[in-house]
DRENDODO-690292 format. One record per residue (C-alpha): x, y, z; residue number from 1. Coordinates in pm, whole numbers. Layout:
# residues N
PT  X  Y  Z  NUM $
...
This chain:
# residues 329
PT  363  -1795  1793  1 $
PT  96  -1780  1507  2 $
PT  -233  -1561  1660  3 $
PT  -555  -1664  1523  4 $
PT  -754  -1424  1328  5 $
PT  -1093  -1292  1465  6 $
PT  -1280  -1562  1219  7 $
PT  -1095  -1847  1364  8 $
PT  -1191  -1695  1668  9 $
PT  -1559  -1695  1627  10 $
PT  -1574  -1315  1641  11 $
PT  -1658  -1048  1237  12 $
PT  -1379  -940  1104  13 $
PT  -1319  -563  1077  14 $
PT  -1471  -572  711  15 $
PT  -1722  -793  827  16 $
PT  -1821  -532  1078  17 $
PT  -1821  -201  819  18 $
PT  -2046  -430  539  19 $
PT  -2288  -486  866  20 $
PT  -2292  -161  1017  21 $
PT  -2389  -3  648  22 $
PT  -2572  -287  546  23 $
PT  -2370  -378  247  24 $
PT  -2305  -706  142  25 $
PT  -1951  -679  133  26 $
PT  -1722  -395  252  27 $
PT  -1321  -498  37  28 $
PT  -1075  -408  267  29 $
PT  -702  -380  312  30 $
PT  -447  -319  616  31 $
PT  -98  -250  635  32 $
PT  36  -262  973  33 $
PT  371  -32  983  34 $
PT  406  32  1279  35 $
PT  460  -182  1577  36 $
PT  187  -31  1787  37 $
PT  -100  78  1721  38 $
PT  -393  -101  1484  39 $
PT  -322  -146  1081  40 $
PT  -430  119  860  41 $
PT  -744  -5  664  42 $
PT  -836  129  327  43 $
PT  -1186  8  232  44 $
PT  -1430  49  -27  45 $
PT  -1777  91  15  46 $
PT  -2054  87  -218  47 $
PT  -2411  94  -190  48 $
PT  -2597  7  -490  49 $
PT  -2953  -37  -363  50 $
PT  -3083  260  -144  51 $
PT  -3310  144  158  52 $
PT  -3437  391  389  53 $
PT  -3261  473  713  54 $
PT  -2884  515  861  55 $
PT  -2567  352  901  56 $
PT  -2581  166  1258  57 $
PT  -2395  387  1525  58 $
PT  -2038  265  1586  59 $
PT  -1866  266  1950  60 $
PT  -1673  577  2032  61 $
PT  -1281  481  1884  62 $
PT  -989  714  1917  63 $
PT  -935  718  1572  64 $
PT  -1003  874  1236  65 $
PT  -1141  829  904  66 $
PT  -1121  1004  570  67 $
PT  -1424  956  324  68 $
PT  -1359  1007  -18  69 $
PT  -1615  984  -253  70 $
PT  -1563  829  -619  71 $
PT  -1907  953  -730  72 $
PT  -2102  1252  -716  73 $
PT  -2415  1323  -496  74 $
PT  -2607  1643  -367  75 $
PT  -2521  1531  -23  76 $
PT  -2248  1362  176  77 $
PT  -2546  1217  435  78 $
PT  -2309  1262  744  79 $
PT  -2411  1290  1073  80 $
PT  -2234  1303  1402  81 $
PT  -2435  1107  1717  82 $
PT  -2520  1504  1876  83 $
PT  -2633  1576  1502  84 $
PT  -2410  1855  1450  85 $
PT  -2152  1837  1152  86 $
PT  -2071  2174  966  87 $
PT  -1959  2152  619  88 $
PT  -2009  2134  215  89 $
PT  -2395  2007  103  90 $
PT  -2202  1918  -257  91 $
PT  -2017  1575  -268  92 $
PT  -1839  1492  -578  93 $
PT  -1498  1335  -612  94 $
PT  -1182  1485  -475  95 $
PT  -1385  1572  -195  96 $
PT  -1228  1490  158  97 $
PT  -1448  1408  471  98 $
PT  -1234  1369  783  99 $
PT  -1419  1218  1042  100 $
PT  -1349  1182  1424  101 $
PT  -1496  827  1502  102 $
PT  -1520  946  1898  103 $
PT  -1811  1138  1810  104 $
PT  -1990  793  1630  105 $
PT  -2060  928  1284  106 $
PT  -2358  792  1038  107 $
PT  -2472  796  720  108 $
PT  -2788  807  494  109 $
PT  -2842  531  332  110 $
PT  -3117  593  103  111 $
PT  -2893  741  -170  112 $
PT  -2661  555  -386  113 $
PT  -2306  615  -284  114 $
PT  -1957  496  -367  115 $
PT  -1658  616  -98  116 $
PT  -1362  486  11  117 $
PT  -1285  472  338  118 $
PT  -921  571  479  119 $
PT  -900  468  872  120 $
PT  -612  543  1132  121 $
PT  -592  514  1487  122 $
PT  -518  739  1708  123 $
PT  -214  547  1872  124 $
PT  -84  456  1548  125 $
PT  -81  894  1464  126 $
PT  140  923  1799  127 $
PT  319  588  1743  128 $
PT  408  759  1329  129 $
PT  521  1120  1516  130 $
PT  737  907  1759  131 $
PT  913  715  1505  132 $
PT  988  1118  1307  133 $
PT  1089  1256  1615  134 $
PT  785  1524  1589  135 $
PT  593  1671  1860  136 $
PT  266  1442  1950  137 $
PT  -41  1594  1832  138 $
PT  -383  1553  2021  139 $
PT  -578  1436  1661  140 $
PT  -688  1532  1320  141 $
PT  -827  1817  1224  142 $
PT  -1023  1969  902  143 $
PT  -1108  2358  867  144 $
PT  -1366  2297  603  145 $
PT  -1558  1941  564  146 $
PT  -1584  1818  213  147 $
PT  -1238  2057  142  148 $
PT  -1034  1905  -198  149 $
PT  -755  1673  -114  150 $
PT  -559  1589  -439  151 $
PT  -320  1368  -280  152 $
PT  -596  1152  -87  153 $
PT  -809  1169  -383  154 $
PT  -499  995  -575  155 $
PT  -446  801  -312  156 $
PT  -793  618  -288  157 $
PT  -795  555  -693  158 $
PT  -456  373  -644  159 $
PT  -614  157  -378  160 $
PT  -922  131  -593  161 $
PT  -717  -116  -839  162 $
PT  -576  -305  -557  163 $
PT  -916  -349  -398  164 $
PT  -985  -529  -712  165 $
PT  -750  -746  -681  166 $
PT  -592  -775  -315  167 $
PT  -393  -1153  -393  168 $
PT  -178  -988  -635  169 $
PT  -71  -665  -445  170 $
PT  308  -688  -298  171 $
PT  300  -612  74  172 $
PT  564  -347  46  173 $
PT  360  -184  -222  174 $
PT  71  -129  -10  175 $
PT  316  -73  320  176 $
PT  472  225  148  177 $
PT  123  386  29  178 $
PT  7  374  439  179 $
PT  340  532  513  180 $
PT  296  812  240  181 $
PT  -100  792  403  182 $
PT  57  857  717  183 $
PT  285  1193  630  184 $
PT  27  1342  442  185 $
PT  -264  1325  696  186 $
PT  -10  1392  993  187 $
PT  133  1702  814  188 $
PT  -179  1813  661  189 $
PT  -460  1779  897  190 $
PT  -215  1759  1217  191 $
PT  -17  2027  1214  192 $
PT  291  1844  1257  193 $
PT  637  2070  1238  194 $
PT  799  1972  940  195 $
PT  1024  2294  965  196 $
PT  1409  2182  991  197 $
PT  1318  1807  1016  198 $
PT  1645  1680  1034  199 $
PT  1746  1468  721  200 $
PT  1785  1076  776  201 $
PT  2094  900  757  202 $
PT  2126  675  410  203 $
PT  2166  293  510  204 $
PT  2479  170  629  205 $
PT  2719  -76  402  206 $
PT  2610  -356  654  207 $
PT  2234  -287  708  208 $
PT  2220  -266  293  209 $
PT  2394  -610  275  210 $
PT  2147  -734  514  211 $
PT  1895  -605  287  212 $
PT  2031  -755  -35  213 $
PT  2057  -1107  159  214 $
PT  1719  -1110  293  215 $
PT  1541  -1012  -49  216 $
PT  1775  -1261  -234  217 $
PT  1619  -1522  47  218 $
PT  1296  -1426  -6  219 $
PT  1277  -1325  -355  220 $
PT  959  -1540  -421  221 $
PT  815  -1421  -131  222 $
PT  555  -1163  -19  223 $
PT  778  -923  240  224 $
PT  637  -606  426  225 $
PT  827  -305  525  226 $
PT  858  -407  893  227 $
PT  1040  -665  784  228 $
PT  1316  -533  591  229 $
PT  1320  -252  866  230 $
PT  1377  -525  1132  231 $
PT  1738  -621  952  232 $
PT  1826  -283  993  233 $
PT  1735  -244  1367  234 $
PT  1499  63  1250  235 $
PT  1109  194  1246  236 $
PT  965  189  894  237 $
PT  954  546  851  238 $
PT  1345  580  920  239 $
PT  1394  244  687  240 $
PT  1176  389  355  241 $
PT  1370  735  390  242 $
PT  1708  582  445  243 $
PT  1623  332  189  244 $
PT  1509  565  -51  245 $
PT  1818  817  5  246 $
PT  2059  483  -7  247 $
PT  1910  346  -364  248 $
PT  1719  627  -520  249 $
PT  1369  404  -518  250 $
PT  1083  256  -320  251 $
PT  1141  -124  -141  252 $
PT  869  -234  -384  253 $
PT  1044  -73  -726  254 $
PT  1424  -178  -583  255 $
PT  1228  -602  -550  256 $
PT  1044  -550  -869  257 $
PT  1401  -471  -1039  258 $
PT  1566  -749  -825  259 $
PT  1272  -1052  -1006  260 $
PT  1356  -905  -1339  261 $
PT  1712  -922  -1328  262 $
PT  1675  -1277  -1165  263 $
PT  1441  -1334  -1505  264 $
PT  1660  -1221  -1746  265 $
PT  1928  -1460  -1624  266 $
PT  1684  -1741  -1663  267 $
PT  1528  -1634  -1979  268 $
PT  1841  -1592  -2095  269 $
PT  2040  -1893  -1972  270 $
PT  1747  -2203  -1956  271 $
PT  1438  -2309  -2164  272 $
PT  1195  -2294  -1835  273 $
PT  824  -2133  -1927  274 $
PT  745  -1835  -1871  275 $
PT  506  -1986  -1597  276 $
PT  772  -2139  -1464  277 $
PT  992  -1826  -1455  278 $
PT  711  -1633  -1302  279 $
PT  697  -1855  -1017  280 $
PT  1049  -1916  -925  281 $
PT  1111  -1522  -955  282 $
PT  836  -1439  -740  283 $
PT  571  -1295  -938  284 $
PT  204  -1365  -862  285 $
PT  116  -1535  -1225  286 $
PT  259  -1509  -1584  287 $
PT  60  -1224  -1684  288 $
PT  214  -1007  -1371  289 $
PT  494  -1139  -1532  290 $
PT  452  -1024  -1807  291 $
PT  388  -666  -1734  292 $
PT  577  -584  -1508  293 $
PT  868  -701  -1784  294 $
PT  704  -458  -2043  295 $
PT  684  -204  -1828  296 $
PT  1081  -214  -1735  297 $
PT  1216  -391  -2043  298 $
PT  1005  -237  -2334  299 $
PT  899  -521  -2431  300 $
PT  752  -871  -2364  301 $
PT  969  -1184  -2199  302 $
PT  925  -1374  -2500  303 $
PT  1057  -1138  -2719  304 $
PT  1358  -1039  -2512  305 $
PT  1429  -1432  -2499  306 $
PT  1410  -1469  -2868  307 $
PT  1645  -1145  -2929  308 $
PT  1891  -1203  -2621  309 $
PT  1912  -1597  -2628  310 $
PT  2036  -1523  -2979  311 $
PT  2318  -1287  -2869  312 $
PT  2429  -1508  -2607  313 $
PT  2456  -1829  -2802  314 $
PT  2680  -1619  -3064  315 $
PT  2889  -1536  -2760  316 $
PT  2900  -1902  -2651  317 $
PT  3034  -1994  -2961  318 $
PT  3267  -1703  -2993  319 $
PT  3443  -1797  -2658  320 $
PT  3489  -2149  -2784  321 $
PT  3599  -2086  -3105  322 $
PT  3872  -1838  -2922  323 $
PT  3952  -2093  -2719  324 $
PT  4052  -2398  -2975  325 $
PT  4237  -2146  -3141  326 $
PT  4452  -2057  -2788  327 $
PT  4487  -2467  -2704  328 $
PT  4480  -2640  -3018  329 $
């Protein structure tokens, strides 16, 4: 049964709710649930062009967390917990890392310019992610030094950055496996989590591999998420991407990207259809995704494989019948 989403329920969306609490006009935001319990991970961006005096509006205590990471420099990050205490860094500049603990309702100026993204994960879905590794559960998050350097988070928010720009033509497993590798990182980092003889995962099985070949075959024009290729295989994501990975050597999103182009090929190959036409059928989200992601694996542009492989395989066409009048004439 289809639930309704809080608009169609009357009641502000989640990114509807950050825009209003820091009086922005928009707060771009995008979730990836991975887990079966627990709330989707949100990456947001938020930028405030137009300083007005005053604070952020205080949130409701939430077991959960979030990770600030600014994409511009300022003299000061402008956090504040609700008892006013929060230790830490004066500086902000990029590749700084802010982990906040949203039971203690965190603010922040806003009469200063400021340009952060805005990494959020639950509580539940930390212990639900430690259940699925078979780790320990760990009671939160936790930062020695506020405003610290975090490379990988810092990498993390540019990549989501770009897809913030353009949200309708991100694939689902693309944006799946980044919360996953979210996940590890903040778990193993800022957790504590025992990653000390983690016991390696299994590679898929022949039959939970053919299931996967079937289903992307099925839905090859489609828009699929992790959980759903982890549901053929009767596993949690986190067991799926490593057995997945271990199985094929690449990502759910890289082993569907490879899937459309070989599907292309055949058709650029084999039939006259456009390029738009191709695009569709093959499951990209327009001709000029297309289009790049063919450079990017082929070396070069559809049209120009077309032109240089449509020519090879009509000289093989005629080859084959030429061979064969000779056999049966």
């Amino acid at each position: 049964m289809n639930k309704k989403s809080p608009a169609a329920l009357g009641q502000p969306s989640p990114d509807d709710t950050l825009a209003r609490r820091f009086l922005l006009r928009e707060a771009p935001t995008v979730r990836a649930g991975v887990l079966t319990q627990g709330p989707p991970i949100a990456f947001s961006r938020l930028t405030n062009a137009r300083p007005q005096p005053g604070r952020s509006l205080t949130p409701h205590p939430e077991e959960a967390f979030v990770f600030q990471m600014p994409l511009v420099s300022s003299p000061d990050p402008g956090i504040r917990y609700s008892s006013g205490t929060l230790d830490g860094s004066t500086s902000c500049r990029p590749g700084c890392c802010y982990l906040l603990d949203l039971r203690s309702s965190p603010t922040r100026r806003l009469d200063m310019p400021f340009d952060t993204m805005r990494l959020y994960i639950a509580q539940s879905t930390i212990e639900a992610f430690t259940d699925q590794k078979g780790r320990r559960r760990i009671g939160g998050l936790v930062q020695r030094s506020l405003g610290a350097s975090d490379p990988v988070l810092f990498r993390l928010s540019h990549t989501m950055q770009t897809v913030l720009q353009q949200p309708d033509q991100t694939s689902s497993l693309f944006v799946d496996y980044l919360a996953l590798a979210f996940c590890e990182h903040v778990v193993t980092r800022y957790g504590r989590a025992d990653t000390l003889n983690r016991p390696r995962r299994a590679a898929l099985a022949p039959w939970q591999m053919r299931r996967i070949e079937d289903f992307f075959e099925a839905h090859l024009h489609g828009n699929p998420t992790i959980l759903d290729l982890a549901r053929q295989c009767d596993l949690s994501t986190s067991h799926f991407t490593e057995a997945f990975k271990q199985t094929t050597g690449s990502t759910p999103h890289q082993w569907l990207l490879k899937r459309r182009i070989e599907r292309a090929k055949s058709q650029l190959r084999e039939s006259d259809a456009s390029l738009a036409s191709i695009a569709s059928d093959c499951g990209f989200f327009d001709q000029s995704h297309f289009s790049r992601v063919f450079s990017r694996f082929e070396g070069c542009g559809p049209k120009d494989w077309r032109q240089r492989n449509r020519s090879r395989h009509v000289c093989a066409s005629i080859a084959i019948d030429v061979s064969a009048s000779v056999l049966f004439d």
